[in-house]
C-alpha positions as CSV (number, residue, x, y, z in Angstrom):
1,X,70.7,-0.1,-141.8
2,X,70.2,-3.5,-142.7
3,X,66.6,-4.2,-142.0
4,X,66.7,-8.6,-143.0
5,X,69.3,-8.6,-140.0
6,X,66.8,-7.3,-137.7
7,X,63.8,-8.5,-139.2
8,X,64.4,-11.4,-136.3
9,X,64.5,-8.7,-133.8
10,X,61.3,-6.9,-134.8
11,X,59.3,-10.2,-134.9
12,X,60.3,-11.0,-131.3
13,X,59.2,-7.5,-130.3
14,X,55.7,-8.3,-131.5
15,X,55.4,-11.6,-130.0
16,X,56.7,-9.8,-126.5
17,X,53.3,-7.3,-127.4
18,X,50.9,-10.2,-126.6
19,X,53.2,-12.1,-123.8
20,X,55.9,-10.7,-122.4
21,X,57.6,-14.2,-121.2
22,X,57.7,-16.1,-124.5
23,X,60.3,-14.7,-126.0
24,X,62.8,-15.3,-123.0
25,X,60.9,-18.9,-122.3
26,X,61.4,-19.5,-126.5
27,X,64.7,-18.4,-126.3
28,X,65.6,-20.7,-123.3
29,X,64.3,-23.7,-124.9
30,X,66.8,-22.7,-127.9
31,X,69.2,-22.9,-125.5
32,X,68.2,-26.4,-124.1
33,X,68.3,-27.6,-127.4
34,X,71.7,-26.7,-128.0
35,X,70.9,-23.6,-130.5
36,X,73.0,-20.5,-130.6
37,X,72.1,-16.8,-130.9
38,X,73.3,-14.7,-133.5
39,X,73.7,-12.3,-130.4
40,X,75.5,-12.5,-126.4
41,X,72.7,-14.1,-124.1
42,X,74.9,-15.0,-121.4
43,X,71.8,-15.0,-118.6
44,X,70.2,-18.4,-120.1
45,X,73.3,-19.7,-120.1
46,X,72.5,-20.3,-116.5
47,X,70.4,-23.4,-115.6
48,X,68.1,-20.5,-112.8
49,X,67.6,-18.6,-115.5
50,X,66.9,-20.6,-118.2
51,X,64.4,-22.7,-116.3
52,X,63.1,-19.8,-115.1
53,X,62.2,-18.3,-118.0
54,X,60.5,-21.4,-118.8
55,X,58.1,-21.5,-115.8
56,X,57.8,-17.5,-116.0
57,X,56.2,-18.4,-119.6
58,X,54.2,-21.0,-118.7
59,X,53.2,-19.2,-115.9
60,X,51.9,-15.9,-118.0
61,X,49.8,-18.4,-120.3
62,X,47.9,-19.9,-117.2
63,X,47.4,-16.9,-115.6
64,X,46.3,-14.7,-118.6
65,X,43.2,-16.6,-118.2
66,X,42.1,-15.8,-114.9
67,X,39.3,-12.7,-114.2
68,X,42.1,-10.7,-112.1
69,X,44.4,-10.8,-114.8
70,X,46.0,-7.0,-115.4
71,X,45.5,-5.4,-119.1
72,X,48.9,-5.9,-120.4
73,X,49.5,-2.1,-120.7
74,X,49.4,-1.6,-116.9
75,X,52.9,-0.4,-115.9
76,X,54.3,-3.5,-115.0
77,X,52.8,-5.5,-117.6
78,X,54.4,-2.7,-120.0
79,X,58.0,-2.8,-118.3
80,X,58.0,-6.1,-118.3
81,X,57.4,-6.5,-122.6
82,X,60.0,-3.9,-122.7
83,X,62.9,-6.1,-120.8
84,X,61.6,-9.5,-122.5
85,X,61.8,-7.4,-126.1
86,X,64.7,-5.9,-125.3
87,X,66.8,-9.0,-124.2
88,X,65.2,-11.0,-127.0
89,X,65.8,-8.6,-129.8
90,X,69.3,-8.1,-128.4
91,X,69.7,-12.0,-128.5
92,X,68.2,-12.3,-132.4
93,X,70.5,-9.6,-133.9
94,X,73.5,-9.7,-135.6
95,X,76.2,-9.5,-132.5
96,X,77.8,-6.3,-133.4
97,X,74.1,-4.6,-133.9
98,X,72.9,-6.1,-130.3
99,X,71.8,-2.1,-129.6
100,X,69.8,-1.4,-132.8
101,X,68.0,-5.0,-132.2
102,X,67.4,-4.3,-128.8
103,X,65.4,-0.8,-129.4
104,X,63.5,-2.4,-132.0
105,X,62.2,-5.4,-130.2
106,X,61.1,-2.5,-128.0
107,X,59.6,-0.1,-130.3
108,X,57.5,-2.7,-131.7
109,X,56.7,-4.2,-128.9
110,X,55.0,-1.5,-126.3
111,X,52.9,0.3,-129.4
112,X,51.5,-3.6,-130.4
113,X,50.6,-4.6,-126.7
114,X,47.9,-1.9,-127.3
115,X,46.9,-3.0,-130.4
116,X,46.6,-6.6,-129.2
117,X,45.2,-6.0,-126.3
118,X,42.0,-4.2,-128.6
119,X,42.1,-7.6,-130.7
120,X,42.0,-9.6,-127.4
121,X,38.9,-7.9,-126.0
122,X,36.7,-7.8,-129.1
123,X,37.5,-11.5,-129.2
124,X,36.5,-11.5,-125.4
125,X,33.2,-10.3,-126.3
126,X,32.5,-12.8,-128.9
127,X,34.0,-16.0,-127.6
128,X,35.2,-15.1,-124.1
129,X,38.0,-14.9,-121.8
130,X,39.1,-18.5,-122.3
131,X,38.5,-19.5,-125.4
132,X,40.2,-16.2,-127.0
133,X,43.2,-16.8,-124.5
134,X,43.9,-19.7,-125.7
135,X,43.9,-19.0,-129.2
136,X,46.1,-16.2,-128.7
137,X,48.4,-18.5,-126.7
138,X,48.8,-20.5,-129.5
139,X,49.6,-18.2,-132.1
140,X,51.7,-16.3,-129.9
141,X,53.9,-19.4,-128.7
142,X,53.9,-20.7,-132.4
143,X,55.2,-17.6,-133.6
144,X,58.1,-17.0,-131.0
145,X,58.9,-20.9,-131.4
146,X,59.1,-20.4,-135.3
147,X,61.0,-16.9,-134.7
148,X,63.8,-18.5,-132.6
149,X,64.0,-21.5,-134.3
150,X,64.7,-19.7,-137.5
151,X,67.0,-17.0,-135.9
152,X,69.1,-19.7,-134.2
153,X,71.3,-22.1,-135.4
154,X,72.6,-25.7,-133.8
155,X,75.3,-25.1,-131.8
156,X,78.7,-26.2,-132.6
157,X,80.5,-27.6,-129.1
């Protein structure tokens, strides 16, 4: 196995641990700005989609900060990191390993959203729900950004 290959894929997987929607909204800004996949990601090829993803990912960092906000290992919170890892890690491997890049956005992915979500509430306790939100949101989007962007490459039509 070559791990370097997938390295892409695995880093996705832990970004989709703390938000579940970056790595689709990252990867359709990619696609906005005319960057290619080393993998098939035919779905943000599609303006619906694509700007879809965009508002989904906005929308998870605004509402991450509300009191009602689910834990992010509630079922749906957990199937949803598990489709954003898996499309993303399938997007960031090499085309012929989409598979392999796939399950391990995913294996990375669900075990980190509980581990995160342990860093996220001890930062709660000390700075609050806010304040630790947002500082998660910005490592979180700066890593995806910086994950696609290096994964990608400008496209050539």
């Amino acid at each position: 196995m070559n791990i370097p290959s997938l390295l892409p894929s695995a880093l996705i997987g832990a970004v989709a641990s703390a938000r579940s929607m970056t790595p689709m909204a990252a990867l359709a800004l990619a696609r906005l700005m005319r960057r290619d996949t080393p993998g098939a990601l035919v779905l943000l090829d599609r303006p619906l989609f694509r700007f879809g993803a965009l508002a989904m990912g906005a929308g998870e960092l605004y509402g991450d900060k509300m009191k009602t906000a689910p834990d992010r290992t509630v079922f749906l919170g957990l199937l949803a990191r598990v489709l954003s890892a898996g499309i993303a890690g399938a997007a960031l491997a090499p085309r012929h390993r989409a598979s392999a890049g796939a399950a391990l956005a995913v294996t990375t992915a669900v075990p980190l959203a509980y581990a995160t979500l342990d860093v996220r509430k001890k930062a709660m306790t000390r700075i609050g729900q806010t304040r630790s939100g947002l500082v998660e949101d910005a490592l979180i989007v700066a890593a995806g950004l910086a994950i696609v962007a290096a994964a990608t490459r400008r496209s050539r039509a």
